[in-house]
N, C-alpha and C positions, 0 to 999 in steps of 0.2 A: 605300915602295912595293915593294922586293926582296922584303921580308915577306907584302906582300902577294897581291903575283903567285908565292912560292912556297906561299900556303894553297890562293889559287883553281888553283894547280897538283893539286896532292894531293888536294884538292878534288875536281877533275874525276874525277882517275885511279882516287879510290874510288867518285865513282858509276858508272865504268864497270863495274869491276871490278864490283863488288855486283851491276852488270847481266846480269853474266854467271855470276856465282856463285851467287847465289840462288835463280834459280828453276831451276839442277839441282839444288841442294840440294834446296830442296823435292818436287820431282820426285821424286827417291832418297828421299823419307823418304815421298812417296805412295805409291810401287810396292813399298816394301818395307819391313824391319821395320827398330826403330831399332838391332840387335842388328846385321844385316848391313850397312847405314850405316855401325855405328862399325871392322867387320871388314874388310868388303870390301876387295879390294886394289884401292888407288887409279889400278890401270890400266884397271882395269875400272868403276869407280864415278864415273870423271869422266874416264880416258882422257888422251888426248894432242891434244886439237881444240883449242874455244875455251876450254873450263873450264880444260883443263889449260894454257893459256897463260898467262892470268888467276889460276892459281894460281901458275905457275914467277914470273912477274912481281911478286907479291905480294912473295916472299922477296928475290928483289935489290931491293923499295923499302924492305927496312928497314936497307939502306944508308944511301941518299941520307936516308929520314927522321932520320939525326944530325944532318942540317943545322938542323934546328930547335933543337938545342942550341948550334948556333954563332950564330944568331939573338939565343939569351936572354943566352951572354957578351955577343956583339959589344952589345949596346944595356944592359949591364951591370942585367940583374934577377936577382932572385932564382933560382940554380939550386937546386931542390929535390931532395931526395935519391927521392921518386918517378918524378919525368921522368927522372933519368940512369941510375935502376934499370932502370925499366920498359923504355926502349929497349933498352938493351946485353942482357938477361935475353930479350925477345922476341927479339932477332935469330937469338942463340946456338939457341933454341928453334927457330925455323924453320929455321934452315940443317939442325938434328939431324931433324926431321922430314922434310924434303923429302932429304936425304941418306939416309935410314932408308925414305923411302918410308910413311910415317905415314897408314893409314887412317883417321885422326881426322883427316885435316887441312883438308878442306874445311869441315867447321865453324867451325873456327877463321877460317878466312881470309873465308867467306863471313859471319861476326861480325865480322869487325874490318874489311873492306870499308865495311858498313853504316855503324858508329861512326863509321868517318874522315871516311865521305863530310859527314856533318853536324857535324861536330866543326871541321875544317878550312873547311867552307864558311863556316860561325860564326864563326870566327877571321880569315878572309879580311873577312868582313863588319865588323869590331871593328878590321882594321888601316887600313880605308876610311872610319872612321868610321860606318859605318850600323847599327851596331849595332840588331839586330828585337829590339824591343821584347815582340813576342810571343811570343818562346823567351828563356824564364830559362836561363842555364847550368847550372842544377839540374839540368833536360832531360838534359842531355848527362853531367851526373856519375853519375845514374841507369843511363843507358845504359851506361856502363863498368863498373859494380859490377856493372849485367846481364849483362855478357859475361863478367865474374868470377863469377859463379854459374855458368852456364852450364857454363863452360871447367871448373872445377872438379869439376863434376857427370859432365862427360861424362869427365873422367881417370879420379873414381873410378870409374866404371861400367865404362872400359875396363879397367881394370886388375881387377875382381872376375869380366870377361867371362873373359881371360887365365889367370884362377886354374881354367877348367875345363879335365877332362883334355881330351874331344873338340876343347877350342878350336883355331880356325884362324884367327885374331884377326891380320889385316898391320901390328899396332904393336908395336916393341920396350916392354918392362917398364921397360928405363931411360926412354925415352922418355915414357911414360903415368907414371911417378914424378916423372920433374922437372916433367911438366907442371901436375902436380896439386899439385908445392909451389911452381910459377909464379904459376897464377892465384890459387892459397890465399893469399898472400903480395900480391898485386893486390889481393885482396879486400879483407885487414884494410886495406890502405893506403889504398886509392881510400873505403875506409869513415869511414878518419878521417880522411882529405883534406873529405868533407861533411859530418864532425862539424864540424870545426872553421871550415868557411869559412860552410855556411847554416846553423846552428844557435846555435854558439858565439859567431863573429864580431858577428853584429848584436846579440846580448846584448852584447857587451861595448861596441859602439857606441852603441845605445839609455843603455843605464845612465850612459857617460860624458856622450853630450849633457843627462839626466836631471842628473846632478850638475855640470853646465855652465851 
């Protein structure tokens, strides 16, 4: 049950956050171009109100989210070397951005609000046994390769914005490099994490009960 009241925690915290993330995002991407979105100084672009709360808050939970790595020790499963990457690699990442002041950063956080918020509810639902039958997990591995394109996409775009002289671009160059061999590195993983689990796997299930 600790498992469980710490998913529907996380749970809750990303669909608020996403609540309030979102639709300024989308807002910023109605009234203006996606060139000033990815530039814009994030004092301006999302300020110091609720966004900007909902963003500061974002980065001190990818503290508390190690705790899910003490979860998968303490009930002794398999720790994979994607979960203890991905966390420790996101943290480091947000603390350089929100430290740096990273005009790319609402995207990111209003993308991984989204992900959490149904990923964790999922996982709340699976430690309750009620597992929804009508969301495959697939759903949700999808969703993260998405936000690995995504992320990816919007590094290198920043970092070719950065390459003009006139640029006034509010992300450091280290910043928009490590991020783009962050999620690049997300991408290939979280791609063979659904090679191998819905494609792979049940071949090799099927074949053994076949030869069974």
């Amino acid at each position: 049950m600790p498992l469980a009241y710490w998913n529907l925690f996380l749970s809750t915290f990303s669909f608020i956050g996403m609540s309030r993330t979102v639709p300024h995002l989308l807002n910023n991407l109605k009234n203006m171009s996606l060139e000033d979105n990815l530039c814009m100084d994030p004092q301006v672009s999302f300020g110091d109100g609720a966004t900007g709360l909902w963003v500061q808050l974002f980065i001190y939970s990818k503290i508390p989210e190690l705790v899910d790595t003490f979860f998968i020790v303490a009930r002794k499963k398999n720790l994979i070397f994607l979960h203890w990457y991905h966390h420790v690699t996101v943290l480091l990442f947000c603390w350089h951005s929100y430290a740096t002041e990273a005009s790319t950063g609402l995207f990111f956080v209003a993308m991984n609000y989204s992900v959490h918020a149904v990923m964790y509810g999922y996982y709340f639902l699976m430690a309750i046994k009620m597992k929804p039958k009508w969301l495959p997990p697939a759903v949700i591995t999808v969703a993260q390769i998405s936000q690995m394109v995504v992320g990816t996409s919007l590094c290198v775009m920043s970092y070719f914005l950065l390459q003009k002289e006139e640029s006034s671009c509010a992300v450091k160059k280290e910043n928009v490099i490590a991020g783009a061999m962050m999620y690049g590195s997300y991408l290939y993983l979280f791609a063979e994490f659904a090679v191998k689990r819905f494609i792979l796997a049940p071949k090799k299930k099927a074949a053994a009960k076949k030869l069974a």
